[in-house]
Backbone bond lengths (Angstrom), bond angles and torsions (degrees), N, CA, C in turn:
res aa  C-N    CA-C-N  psi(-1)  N-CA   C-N-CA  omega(-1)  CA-C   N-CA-C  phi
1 X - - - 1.458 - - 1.523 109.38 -
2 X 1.163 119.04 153.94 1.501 126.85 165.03 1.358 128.72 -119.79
3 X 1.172 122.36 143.93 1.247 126.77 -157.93 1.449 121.58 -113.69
4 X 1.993 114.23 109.54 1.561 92.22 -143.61 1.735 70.72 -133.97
5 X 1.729 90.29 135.43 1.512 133.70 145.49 1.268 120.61 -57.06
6 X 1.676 120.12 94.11 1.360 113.85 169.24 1.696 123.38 -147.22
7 X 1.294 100.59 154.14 1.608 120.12 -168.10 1.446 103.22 -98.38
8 X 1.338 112.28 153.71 1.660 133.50 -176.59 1.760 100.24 -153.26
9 X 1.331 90.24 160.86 1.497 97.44 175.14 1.706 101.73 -143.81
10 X 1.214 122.84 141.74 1.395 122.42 169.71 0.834 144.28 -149.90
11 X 1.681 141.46 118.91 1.488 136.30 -116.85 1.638 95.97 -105.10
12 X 1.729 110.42 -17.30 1.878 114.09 -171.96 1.704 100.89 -116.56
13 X 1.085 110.76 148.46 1.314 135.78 170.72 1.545 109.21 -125.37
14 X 1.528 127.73 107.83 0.869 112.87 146.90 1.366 120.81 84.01
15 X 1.744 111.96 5.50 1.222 140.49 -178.20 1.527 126.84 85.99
16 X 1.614 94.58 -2.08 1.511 106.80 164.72 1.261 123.31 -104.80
17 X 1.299 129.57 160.63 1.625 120.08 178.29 1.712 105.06 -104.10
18 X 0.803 65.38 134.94 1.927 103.51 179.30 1.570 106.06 -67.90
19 X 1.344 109.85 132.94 1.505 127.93 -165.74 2.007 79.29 -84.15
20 X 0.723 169.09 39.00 1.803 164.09 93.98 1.576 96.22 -115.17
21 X 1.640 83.37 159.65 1.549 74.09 138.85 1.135 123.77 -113.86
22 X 1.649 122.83 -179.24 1.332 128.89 -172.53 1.626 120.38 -107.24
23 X 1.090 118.74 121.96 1.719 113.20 175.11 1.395 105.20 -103.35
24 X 1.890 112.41 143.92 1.163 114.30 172.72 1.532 115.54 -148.81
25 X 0.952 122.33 -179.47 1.395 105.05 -162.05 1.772 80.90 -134.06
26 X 1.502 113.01 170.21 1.195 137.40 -176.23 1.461 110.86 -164.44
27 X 1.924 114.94 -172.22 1.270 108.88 -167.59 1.771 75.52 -158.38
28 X 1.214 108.65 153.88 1.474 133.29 160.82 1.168 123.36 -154.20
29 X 1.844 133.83 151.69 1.221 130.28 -178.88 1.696 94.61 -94.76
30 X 1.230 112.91 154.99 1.261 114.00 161.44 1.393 116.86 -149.51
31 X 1.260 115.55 168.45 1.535 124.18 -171.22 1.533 104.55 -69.50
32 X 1.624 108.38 145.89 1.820 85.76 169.44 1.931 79.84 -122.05
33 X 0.899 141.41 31.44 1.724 126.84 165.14 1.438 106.64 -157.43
34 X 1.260 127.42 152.25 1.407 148.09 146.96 1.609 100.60 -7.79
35 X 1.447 93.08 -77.50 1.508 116.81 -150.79 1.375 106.36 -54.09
36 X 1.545 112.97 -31.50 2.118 125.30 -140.62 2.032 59.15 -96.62
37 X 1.102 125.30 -71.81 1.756 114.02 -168.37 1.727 113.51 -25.36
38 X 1.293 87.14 -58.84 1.586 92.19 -152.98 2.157 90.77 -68.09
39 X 0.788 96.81 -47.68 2.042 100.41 -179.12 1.458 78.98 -48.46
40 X 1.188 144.24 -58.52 1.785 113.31 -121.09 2.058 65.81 -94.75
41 X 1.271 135.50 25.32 1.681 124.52 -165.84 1.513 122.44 23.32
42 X 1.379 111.71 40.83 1.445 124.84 155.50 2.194 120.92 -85.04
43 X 1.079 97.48 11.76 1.619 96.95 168.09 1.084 90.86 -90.13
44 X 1.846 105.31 -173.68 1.363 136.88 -153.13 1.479 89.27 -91.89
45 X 1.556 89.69 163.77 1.641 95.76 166.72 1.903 100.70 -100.54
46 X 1.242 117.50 174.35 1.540 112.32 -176.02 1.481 90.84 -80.84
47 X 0.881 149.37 -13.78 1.682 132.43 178.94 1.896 105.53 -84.94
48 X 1.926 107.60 -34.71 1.310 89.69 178.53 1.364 103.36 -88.63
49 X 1.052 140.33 43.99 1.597 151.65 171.15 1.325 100.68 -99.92
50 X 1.652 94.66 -78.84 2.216 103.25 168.00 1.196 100.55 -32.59
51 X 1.491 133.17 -61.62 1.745 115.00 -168.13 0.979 140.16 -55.81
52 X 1.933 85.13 -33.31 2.050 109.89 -176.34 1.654 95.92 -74.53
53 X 1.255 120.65 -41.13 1.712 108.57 -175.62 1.139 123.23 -78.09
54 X 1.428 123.70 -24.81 1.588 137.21 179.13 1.421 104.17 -70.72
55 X 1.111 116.00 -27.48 1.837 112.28 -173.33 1.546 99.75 -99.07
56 X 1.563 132.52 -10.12 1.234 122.02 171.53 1.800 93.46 -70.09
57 X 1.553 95.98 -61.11 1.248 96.79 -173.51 1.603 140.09 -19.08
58 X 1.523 99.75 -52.36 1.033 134.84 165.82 1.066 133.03 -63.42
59 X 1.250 114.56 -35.50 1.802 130.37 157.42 1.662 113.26 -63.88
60 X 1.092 102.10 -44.33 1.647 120.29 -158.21 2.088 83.04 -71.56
61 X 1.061 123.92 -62.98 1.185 147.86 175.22 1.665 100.89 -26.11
62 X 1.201 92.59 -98.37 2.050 109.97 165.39 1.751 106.94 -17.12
63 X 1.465 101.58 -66.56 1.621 108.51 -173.59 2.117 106.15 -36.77
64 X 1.316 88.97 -48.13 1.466 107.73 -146.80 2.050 83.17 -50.30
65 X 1.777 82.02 -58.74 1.685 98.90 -150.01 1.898 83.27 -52.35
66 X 1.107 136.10 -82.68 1.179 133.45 177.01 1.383 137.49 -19.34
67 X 1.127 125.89 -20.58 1.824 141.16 155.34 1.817 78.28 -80.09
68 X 0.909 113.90 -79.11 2.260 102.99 -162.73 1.502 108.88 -39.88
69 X 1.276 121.36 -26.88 1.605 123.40 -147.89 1.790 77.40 -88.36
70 X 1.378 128.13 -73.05 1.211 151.61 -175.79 1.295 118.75 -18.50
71 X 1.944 98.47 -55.70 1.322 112.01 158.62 1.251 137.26 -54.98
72 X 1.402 113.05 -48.02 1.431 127.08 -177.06 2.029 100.44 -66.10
73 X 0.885 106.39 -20.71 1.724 113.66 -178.86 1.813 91.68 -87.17
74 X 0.886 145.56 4.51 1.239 134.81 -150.32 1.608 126.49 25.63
75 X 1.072 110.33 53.66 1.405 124.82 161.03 1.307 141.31 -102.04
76 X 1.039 120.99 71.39 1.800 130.77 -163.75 1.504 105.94 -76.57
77 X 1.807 88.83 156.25 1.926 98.64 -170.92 1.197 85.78 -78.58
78 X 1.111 117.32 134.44 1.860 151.90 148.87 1.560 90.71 -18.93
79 X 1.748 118.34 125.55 1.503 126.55 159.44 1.329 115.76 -98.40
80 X 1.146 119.48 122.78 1.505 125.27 160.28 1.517 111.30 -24.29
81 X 0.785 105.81 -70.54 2.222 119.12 179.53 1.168 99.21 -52.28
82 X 1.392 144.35 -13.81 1.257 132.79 -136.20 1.576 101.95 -137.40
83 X 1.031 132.63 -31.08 1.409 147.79 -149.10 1.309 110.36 -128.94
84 X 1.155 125.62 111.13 1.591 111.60 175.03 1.570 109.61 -77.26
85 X 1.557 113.75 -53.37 1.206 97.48 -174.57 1.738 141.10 -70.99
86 X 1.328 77.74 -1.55 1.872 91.72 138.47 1.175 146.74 -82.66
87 X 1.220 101.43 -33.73 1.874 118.94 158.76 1.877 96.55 -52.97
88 X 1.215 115.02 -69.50 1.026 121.92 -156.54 1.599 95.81 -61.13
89 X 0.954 145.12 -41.21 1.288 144.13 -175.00 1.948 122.32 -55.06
90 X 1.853 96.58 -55.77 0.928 127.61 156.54 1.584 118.55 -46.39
91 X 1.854 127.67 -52.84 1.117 124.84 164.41 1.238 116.54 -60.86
92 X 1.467 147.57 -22.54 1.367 155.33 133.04 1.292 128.84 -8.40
93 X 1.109 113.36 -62.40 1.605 141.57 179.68 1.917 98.13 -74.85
94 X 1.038 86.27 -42.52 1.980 76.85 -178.99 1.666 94.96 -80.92
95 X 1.199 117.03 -40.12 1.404 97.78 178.58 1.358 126.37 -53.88
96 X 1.483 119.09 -63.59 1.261 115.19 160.48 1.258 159.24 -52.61
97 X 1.553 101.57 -17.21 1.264 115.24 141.97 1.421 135.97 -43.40
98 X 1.085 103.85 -46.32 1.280 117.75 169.89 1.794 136.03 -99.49
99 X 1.357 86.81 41.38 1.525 108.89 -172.00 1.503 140.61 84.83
100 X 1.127 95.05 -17.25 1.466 100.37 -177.22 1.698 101.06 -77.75
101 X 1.969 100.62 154.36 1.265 115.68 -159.25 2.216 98.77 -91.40
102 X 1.566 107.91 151.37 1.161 93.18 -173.19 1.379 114.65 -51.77
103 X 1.259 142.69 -39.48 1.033 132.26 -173.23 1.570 116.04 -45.92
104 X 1.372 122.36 -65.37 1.341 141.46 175.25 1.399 112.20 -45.48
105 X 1.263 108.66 -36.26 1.734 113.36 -172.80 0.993 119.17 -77.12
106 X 1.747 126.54 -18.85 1.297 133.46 172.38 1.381 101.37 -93.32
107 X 1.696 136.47 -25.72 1.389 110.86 -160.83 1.626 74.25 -88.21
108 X 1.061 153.25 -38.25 1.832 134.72 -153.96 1.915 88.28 -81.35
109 X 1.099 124.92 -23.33 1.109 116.00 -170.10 1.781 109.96 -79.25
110 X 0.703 98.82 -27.51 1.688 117.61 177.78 1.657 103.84 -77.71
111 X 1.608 110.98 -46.91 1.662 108.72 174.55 1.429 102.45 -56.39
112 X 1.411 140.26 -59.59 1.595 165.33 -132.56 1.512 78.84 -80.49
113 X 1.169 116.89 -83.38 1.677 122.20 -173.18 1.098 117.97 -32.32
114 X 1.747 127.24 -60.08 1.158 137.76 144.33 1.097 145.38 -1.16
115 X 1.714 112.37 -61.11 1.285 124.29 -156.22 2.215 87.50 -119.62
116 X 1.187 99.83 -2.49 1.429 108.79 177.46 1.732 91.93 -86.37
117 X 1.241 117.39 -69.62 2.152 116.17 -177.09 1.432 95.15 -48.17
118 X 0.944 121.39 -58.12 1.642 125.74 -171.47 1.968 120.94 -54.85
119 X 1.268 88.88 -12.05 1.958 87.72 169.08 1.131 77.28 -117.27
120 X 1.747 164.95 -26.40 1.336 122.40 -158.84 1.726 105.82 -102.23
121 X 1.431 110.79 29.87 1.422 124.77 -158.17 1.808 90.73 -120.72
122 X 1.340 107.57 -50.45 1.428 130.47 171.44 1.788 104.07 -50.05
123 X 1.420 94.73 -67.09 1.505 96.57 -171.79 1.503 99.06 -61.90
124 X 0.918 148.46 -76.09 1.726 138.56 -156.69 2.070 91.30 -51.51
125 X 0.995 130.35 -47.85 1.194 117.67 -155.13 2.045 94.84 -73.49
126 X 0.982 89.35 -21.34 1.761 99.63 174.39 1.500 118.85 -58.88
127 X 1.552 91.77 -47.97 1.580 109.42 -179.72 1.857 112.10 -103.88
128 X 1.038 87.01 15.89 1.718 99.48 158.83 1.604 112.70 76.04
129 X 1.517 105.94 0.06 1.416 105.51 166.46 1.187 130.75 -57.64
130 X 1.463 125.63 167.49 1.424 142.68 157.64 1.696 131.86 -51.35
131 X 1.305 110.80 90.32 1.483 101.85 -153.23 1.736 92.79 -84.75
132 X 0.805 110.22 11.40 1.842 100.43 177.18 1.833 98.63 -94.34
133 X 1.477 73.35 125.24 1.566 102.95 179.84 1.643 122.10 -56.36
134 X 1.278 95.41 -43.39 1.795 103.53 -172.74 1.795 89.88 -74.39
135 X 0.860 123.69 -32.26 1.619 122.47 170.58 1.367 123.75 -48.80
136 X 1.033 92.43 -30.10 1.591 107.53 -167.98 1.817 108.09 -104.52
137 X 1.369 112.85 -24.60 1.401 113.66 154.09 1.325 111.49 -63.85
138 X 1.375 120.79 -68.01 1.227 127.45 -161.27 1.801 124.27 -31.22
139 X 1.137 88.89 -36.38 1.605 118.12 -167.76 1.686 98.27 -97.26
140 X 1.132 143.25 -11.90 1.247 145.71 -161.57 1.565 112.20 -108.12
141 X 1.385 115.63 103.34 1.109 116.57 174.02 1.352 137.69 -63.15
142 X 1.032 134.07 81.29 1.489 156.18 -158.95 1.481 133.72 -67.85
143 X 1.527 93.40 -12.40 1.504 112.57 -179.04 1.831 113.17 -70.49
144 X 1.495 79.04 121.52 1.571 82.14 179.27 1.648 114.06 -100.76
145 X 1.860 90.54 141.13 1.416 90.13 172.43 1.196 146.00 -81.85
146 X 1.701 122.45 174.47 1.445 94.76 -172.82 1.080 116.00 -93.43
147 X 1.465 128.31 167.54 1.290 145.16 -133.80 2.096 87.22 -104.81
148 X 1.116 97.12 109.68 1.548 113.50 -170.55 2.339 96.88 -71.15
């Protein structure tokens, strides 16, 4: 077995988010081979194998029908390019990562988002495109695929 030193950090407690986040460190042994697993008889049994694969199955399954179900409702997964308040969400997470306090991380994240639609609004009007948005849905095939 090996014996590994490791750090986490985590922004939810308990299903709420935490005014910081918290880093902590821990320790676990873990297997480093097949073989040292199966000797010390920490593998699966073949029935919790059947369980462990039947519930991928089953997940993998669900996913599929659920991207189709979604679609057929006309509900498409949220695009980065497409969505600000995903941009803005996304610029969030890089903010805070990198130190900045929530407050700050959403107003620069909101500038970033901003000034991010605002050159790709520039560039099409540059290149002589259609800056109307619903135009640009309309025509945009949205159908998502299924999850292989």
């Amino acid at each position: 077995m090996k014996h590994l030193k490791l750090e986490a950090t985590t922004g939810m407690g308990y299903g709420k988010k935490l005014a910081a986040p918290i880093t902590f460190q821990y320790e676990a042994d873990v297997y480093e081979t097949v073989e040292e697993m199966f000797a010390a008889k920490a593998g699966l049994t073949p029935m919790e194998q059947l369980k462990a694969r039947n519930t991928q199955l089953q997940n993998k399954a669900r996913s599929n029908q659920q991207t189709l179900t979604l679609a057929a409702h006309g509900i498409a997964k949220p695009d980065i390019k497409q969505d600000f308040e995903l941009q803005v969400k996304k610029f969030e997470l890089l903010y805070k990562s990198i130190g900045y306090s929530d407050e700050m991380a959403t107003a620069e994240a909101v500038k970033a988002a901003t000034a991010a639609r605002d050159a790709v609004k520039a560039a099409k009007l540059a290149a002589g495109e259609s800056d109307d948005d619903e135009a640009d849905d309309a025509t945009e095939d949205t159908t998502p695929e299924p999850v292989a």
